[in-house]
C-alpha positions as CSV (number, residue, x, y, z in Angstrom):
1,X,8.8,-36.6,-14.2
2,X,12.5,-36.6,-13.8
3,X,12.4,-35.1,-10.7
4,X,10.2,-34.5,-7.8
5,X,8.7,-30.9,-6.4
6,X,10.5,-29.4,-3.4
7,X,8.7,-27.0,-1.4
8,X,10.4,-25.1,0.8
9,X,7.8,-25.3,4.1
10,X,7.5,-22.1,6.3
11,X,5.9,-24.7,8.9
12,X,8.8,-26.7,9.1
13,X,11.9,-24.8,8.2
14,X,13.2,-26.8,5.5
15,X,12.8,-27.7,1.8
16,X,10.6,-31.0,1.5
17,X,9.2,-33.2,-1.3
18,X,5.6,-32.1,-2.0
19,X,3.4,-34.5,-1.1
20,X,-0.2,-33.8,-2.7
21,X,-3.2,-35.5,-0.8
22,X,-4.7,-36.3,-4.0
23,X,-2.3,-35.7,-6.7
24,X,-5.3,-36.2,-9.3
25,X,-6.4,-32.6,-7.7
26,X,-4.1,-29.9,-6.3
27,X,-5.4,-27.5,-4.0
28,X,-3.6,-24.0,-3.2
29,X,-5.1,-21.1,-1.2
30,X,-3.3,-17.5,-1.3
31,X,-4.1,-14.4,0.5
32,X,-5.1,-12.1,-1.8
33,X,-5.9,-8.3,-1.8
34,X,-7.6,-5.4,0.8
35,X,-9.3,-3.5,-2.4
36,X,-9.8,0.3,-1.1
37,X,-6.6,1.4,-3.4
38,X,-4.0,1.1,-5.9
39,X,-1.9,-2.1,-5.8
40,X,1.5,-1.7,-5.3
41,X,4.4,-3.2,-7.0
42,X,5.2,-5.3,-3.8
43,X,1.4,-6.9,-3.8
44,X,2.2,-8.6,-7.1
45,X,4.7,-10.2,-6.3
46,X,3.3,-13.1,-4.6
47,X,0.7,-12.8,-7.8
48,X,3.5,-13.6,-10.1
49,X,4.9,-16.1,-7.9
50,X,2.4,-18.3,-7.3
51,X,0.8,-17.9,-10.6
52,X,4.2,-19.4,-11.9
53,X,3.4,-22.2,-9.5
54,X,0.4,-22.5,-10.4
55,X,1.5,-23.6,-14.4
56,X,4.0,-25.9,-12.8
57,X,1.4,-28.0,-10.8
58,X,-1.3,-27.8,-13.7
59,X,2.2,-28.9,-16.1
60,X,3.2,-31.7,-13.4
61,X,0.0,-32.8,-11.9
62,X,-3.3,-32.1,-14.2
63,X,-5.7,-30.6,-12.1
64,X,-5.3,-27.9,-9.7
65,X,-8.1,-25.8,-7.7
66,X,-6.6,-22.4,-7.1
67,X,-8.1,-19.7,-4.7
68,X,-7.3,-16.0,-4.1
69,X,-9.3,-14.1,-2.1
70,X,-10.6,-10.4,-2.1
71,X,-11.0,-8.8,1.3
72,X,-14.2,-6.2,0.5
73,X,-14.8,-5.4,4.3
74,X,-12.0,-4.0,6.2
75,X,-11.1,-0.7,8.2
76,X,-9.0,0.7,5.8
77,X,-11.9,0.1,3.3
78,X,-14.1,2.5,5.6
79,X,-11.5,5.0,6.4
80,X,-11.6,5.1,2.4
81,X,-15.4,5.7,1.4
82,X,-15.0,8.3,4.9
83,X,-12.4,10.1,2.8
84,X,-13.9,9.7,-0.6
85,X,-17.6,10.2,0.5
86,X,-18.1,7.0,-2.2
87,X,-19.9,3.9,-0.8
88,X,-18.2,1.3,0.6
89,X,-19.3,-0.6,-2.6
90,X,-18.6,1.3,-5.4
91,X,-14.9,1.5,-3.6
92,X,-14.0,-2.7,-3.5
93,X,-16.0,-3.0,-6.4
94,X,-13.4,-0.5,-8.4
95,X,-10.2,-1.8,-7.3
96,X,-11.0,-5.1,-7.3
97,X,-11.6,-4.9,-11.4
98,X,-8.6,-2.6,-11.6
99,X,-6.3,-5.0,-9.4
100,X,-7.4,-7.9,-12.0
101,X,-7.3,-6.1,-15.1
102,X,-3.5,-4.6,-13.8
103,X,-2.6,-8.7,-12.8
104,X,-3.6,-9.7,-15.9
105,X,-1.5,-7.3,-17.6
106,X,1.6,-9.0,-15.7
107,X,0.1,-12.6,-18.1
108,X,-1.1,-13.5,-14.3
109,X,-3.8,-16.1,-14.8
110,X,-7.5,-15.6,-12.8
111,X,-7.1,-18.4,-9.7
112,X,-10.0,-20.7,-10.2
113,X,-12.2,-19.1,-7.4
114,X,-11.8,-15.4,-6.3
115,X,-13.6,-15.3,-3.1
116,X,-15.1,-11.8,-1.7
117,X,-15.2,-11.9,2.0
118,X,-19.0,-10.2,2.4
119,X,-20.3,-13.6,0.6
120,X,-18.9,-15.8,3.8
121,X,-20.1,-13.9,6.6
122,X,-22.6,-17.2,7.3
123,X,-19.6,-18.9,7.2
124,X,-17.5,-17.1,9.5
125,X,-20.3,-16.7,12.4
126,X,-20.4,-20.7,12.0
127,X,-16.7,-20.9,12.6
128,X,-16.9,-18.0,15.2
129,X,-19.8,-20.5,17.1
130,X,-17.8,-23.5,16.9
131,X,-14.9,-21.7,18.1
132,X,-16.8,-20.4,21.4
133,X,-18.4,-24.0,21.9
134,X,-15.0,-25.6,22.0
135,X,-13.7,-23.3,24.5
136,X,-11.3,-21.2,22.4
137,X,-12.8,-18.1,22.1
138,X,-15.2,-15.9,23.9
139,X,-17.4,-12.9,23.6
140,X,-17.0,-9.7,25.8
141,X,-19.2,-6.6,24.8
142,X,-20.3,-7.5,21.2
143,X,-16.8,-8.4,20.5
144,X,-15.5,-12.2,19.8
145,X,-12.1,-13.0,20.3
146,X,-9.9,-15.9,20.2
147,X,-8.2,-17.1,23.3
148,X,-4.3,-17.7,22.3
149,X,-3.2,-19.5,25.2
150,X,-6.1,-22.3,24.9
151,X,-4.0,-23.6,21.9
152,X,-0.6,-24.9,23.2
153,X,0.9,-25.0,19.9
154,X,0.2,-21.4,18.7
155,X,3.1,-20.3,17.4
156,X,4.2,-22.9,15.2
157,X,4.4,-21.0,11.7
158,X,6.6,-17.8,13.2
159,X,8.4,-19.8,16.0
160,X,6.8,-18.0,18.6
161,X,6.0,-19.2,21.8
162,X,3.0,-18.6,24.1
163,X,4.3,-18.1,27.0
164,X,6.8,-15.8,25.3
165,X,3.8,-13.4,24.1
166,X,1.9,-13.5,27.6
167,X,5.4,-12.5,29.1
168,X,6.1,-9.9,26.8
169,X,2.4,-8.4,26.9
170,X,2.0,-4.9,27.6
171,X,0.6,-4.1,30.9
172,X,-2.7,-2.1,29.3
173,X,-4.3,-4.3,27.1
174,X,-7.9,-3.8,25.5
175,X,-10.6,-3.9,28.0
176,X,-12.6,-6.5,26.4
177,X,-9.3,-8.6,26.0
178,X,-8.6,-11.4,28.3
179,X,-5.0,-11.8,27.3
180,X,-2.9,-9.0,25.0
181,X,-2.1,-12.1,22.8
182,X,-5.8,-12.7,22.2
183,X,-7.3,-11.6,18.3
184,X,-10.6,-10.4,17.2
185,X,-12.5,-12.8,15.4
186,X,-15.6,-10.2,15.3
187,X,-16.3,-6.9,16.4
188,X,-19.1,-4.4,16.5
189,X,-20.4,-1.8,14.1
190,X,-21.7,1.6,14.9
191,X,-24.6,2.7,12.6
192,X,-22.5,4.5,10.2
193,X,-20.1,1.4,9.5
194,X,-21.4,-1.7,7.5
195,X,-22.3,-4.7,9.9
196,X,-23.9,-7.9,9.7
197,X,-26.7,-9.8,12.4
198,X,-25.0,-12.0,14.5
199,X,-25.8,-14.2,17.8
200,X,-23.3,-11.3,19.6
201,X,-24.9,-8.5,18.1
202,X,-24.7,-6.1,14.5
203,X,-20.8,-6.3,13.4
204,X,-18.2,-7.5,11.2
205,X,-15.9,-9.8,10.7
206,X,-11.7,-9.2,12.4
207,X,-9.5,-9.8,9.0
208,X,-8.1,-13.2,10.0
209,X,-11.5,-14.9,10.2
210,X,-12.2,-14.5,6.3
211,X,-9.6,-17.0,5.1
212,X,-10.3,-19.7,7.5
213,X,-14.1,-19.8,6.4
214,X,-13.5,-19.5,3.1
215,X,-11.1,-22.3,2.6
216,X,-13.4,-24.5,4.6
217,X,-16.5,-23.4,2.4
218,X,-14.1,-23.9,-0.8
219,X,-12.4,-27.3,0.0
220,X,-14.9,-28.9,2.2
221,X,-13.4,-27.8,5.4
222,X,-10.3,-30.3,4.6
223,X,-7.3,-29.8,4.6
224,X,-5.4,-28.7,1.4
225,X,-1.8,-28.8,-0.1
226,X,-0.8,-25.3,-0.2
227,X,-1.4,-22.0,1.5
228,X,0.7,-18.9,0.2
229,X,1.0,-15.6,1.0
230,X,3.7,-12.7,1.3
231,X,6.0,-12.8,4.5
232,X,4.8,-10.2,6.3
233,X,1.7,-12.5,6.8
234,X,3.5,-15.3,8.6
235,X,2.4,-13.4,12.0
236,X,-0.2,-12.7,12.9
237,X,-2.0,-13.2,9.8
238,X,-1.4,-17.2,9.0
239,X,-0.5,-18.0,12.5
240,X,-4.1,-16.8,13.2
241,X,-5.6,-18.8,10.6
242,X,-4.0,-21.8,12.0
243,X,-5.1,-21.2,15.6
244,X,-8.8,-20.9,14.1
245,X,-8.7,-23.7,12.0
246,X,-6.9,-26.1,13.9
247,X,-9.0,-25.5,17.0
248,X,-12.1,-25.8,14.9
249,X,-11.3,-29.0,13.5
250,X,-10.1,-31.3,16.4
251,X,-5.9,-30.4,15.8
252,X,-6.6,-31.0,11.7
253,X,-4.0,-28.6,9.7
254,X,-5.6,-26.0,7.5
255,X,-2.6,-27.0,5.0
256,X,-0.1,-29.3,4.5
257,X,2.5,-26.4,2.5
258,X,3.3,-23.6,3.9
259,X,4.8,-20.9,1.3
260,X,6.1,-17.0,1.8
261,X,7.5,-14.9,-0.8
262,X,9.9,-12.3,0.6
263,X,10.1,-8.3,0.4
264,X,10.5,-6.1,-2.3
265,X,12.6,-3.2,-2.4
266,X,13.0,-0.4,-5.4
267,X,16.6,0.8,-6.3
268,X,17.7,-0.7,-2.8
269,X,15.6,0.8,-0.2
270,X,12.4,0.0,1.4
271,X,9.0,1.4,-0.7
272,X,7.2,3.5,1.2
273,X,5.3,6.9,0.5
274,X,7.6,8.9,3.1
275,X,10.8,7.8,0.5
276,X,8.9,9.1,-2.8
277,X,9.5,5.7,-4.2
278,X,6.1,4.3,-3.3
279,X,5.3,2.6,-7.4
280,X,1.8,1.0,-8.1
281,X,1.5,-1.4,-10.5
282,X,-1.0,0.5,-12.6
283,X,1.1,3.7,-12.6
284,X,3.8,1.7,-14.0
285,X,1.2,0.2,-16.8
286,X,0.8,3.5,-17.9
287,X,4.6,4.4,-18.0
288,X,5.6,1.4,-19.2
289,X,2.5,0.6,-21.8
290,X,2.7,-3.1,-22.9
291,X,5.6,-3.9,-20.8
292,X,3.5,-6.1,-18.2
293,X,5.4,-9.1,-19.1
294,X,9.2,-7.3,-18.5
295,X,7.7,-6.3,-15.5
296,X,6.5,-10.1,-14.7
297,X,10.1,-10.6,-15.4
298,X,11.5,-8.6,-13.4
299,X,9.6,-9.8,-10.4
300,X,11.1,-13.6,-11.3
301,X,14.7,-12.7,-11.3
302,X,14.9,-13.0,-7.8
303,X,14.6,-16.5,-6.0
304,X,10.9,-15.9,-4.4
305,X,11.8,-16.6,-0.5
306,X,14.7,-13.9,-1.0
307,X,14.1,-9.8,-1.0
308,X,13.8,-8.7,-5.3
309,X,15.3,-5.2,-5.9
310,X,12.7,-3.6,-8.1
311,X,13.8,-0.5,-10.9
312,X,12.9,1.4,-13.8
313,X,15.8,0.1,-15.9
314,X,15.5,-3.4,-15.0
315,X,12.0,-2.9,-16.7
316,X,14.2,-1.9,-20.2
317,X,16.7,-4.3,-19.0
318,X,14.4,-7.5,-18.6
319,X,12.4,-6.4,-22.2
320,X,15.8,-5.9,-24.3
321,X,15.8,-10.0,-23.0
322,X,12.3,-10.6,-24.3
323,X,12.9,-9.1,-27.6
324,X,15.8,-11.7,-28.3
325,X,13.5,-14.7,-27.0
326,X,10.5,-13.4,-29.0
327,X,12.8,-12.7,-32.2
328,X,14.2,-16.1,-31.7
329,X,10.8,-17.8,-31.4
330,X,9.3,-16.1,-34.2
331,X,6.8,-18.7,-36.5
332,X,8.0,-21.6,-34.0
333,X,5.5,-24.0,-32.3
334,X,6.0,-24.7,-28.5
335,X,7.2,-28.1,-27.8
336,X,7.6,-29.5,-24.7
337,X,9.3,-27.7,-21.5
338,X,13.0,-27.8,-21.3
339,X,14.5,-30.8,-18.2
340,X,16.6,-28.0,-17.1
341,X,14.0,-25.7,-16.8
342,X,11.6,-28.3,-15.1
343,X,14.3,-29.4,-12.6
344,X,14.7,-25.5,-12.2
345,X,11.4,-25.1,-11.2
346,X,10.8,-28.2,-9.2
347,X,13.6,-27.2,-7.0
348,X,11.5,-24.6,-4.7
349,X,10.4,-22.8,-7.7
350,X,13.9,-21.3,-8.4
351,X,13.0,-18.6,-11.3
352,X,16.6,-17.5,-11.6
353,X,18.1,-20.2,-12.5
354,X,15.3,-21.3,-14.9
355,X,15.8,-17.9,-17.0
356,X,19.7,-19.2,-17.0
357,X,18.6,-22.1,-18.7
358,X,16.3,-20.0,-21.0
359,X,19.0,-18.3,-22.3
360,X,21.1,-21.5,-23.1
361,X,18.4,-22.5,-25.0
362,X,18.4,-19.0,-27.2
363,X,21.3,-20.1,-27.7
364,X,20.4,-23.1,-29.6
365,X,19.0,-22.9,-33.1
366,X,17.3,-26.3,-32.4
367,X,15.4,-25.8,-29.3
368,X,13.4,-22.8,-30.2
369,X,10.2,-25.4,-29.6
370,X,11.8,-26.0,-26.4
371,X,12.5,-22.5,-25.3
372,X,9.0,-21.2,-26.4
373,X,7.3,-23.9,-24.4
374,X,9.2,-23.4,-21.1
375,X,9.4,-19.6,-21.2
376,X,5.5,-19.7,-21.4
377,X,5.6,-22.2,-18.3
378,X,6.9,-18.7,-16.1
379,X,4.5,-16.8,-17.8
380,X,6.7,-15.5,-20.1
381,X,6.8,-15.1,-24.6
382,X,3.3,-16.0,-24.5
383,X,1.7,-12.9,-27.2
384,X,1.5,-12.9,-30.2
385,X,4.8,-12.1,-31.9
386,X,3.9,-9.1,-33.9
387,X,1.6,-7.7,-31.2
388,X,3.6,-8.0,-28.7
389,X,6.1,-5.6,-30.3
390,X,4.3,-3.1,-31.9
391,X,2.2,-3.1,-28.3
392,X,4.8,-0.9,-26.5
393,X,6.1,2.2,-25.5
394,X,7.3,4.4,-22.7
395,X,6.0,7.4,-21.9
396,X,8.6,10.2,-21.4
397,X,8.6,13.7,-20.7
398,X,4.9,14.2,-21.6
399,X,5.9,12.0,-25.1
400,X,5.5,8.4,-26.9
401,X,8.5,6.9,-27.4
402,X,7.8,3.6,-29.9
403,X,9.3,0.7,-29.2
404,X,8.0,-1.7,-32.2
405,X,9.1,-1.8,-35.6
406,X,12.7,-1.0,-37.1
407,X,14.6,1.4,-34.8
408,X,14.2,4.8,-35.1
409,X,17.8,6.4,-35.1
410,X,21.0,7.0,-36.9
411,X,24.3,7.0,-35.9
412,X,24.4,10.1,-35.6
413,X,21.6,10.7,-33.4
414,X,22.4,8.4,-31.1
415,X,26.3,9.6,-30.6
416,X,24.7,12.9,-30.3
417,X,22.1,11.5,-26.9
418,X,25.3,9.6,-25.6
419,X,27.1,13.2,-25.9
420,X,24.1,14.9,-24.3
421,X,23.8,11.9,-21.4
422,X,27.7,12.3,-20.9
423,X,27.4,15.8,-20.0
424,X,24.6,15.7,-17.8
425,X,26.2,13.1,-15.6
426,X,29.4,15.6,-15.3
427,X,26.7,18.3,-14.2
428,X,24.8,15.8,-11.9
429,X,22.0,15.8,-13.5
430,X,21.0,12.0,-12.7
431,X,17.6,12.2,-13.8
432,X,18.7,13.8,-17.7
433,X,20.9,11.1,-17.8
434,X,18.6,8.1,-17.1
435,X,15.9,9.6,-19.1
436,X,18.2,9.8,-21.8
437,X,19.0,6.0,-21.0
438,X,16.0,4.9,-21.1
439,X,15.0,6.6,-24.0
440,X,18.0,4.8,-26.1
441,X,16.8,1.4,-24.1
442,X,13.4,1.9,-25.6
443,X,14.7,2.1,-29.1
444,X,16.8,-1.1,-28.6
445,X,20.5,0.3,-28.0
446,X,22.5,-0.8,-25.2
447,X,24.8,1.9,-23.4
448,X,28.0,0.4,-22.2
449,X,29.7,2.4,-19.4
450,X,33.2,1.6,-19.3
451,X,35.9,2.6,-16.4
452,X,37.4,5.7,-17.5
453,X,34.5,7.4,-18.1
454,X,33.6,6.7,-21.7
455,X,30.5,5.5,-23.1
456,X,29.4,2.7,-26.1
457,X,26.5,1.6,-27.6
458,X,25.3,-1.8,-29.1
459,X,22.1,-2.5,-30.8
460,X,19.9,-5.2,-28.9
């Protein structure tokens, strides 16, 4: 290699070399989804991150044993089949196959092992035992939880301190809590709510429990190289995994790597249903048909530990880019990866400046081999030429606009859409005009909007 992986470590603060425990065999561990619903475009983000990872370590090291879990027991999973009157079952069993089918549409790799949490239960009541035999945790009323302040070094991963989240404790506090800080480990289930038998009684699992068991099952209870996850888990989420797992085996850490993507954002503000810009993946599937890799693309352009601004245009914007790599890879066999790229990658993963070097290499009637090779490496040019293009389109207005083949438009036409998209901007009418945008974009031309007002347009 001619250079060594860096790893920027939540645990620590600071980029560091990666040091595998056996670098023969890799082993990563990333939280993956609650399945009651739709993923959104924010929860595949860490997908695409960490699959991109993943074909870096399997590139650099061989062998790499990747998890991802499923969460199929979970409040919101209740609330759900309450809401839909459709069994608890039928529900995780649905949106798990839809949230892999919708990944895999992105060119996001199945992880080795796709845990479902229901098939660890055994595992978790063991942890949950030991866990109450060591003095960390303790049952009140059918209800397990575990006892913050007996681990002096909770905290770590979020830089919190203990004494900080005693202080700063509400003065009510859950009546079969000891301590506000304190988290469920396992709870009780009324008749009507799926449960499990259990030394403390019928119940289920708290959410943080799952991942600690399961990576113990998976890896043998030791330690492993990498845990990732978005950053909204740093607390509690990972913090509590740490506390459980730590505690459980004599101070051992859970993992070595600690890695967090950051937040998404759409057109500059925060997703959220309230906004109206709340976008699932599979709703932009169906708008975007066969653009799952632009989409990929547009979720790398970002560095991964900084917020990604996520839009409709950078979709057309980020598959105008794939054309010209797929046009210029066209009958070429992959060689090997670029250095630049590689060295890209290996510093922390940085995606941004790997598509830089991508299209240097475009550039370069010589390295087409090279280009192929290490645009497949973030997931990226790896269809079929010819099915890749004639695969998409963009639904519009209740139409199919085609996106494969020659381009369908004259001159004429198109002066006459940039007329029509001129106009509706001096009326205000935004959404006109980007339809009429995209609609162009989707038929390879490129508007140009230039200072004074006036419009051009380039084919791509």
């Amino acid at each position: 290699m001619t250079s060594k992986l860096k790893i920027y470590n939540t645990l620590t603060n600071k980029k560091e070399d990666f040091k595998p425990i056996d670098p023969t065999h890799i082993t990563m561990y990333v939280c993956g989804p609650t399945v009651y619903d739709y993923a959104h475009i924010g929860n595949a983000r860490p997908v695409v991150v960490f699959d991109t990872l993943a074909r870096l370590l399997r590139h650099d090291y061989g062998k790499l044993t990747y998890a991802r879990n499923i969460t199929d027991i979970d409040d919101k999973i209740i609330e759900a089949s309450k809401k839909t009157g459709d069994d608890i079952s039928v529900i995780t069993e649905k949106f798990a196959r839809i949230y892999e089918e919708d990944m895999a549409a992105l060119n996001a790799d199945m992880p080795n092992v796709v845990p479902k949490a229901t098939d660890y239960i055994a595992e978790m009541i063991t942890l949950i035992k030991d866990l109450i035999d060591k003095g960390n945790a303790y049952e009140v009323d059918g209800h397990v939880l575990f006892q913050v302040s007996t681990m002096k070094d909770y905290g770590e991963l979020s830089n919190r301190k203990v004494e900080d989240l005693l202080a700063g404790a509400r003065v009510e506090v859950a009546s079969y809590k000891r301590e506000a800080p304190d988290f469920i480990l396992w709870k009780p289930s009324s008749d009507d709510q799926p449960g499990w038998d259990s030394p403390w009684g019928r119940g289920r699992p708290g959410w943080h429990t799952e991942c600690s068991a399961m990576i113990d099952g998976i890896f043998d209870g030791n330690t492993i190289d990498i845990h990732g996850g978005g950053q909204d888990l740093i607390f509690p989420h990972h913090e509590n995994e740490i506390a459980q797992s730590k505690c459980s085996h004599d101070g051992k850490a859970l993992a070595n790597h600690w890695m967090h993507n950051g937040y998404l954002t759409v057109d500059g503000e925060k997703m959220s249903k309230s906004l109206g810009n709340f976008i699932t993946v599979h709703e932009l599937l169906e708008e975007f048909r066969g653009m799952g890799e632009a989409i990929r693309m547009c979720l790398l352009t970002a560095h991964y530990r900084q917020p990604v601004d996520f839009s409709r245009d950078g979709i057309i914007q980020a598959r105008k880019q794939l054309i010209r790599w797929y046009n210029a890879t066209k009958e070429v066999e992959p060689t090997k990866p670029s250095i630049a790229v590689l060295d890209a990658l290996r510093n922390d993963l940085n995606t941004p400046k790997a598509i830089m070097e991508l299209n240097q290499l475009a550039k370069d009637e010589s390295k087409k081999g090279e280009l192929l090779a290490s645009a497949q490496l973030l997931g990226l040019i790896c269809e079929d030429h010819d099915k890749w293009r004639g695969g998409a389109s963009v639904v519009s207005g209740g139409g199919t606009i085609t996106t494969s083949g020659t381009a369908e438009y004259t001159t004429e036409s198109v002066d006459k859409l940039v007329a029509e998209r001129t106009e509706a901007k001096k009326e205000k009418n935004y959404s006109k005009a980007d339809e009429i945008r995209n609609d162009l974009a989707s038929k390879r031309v490129t508007l140009l909007d230039h200072p004074d007002g006036t419009t051009t347009w380039e084919k791509s």
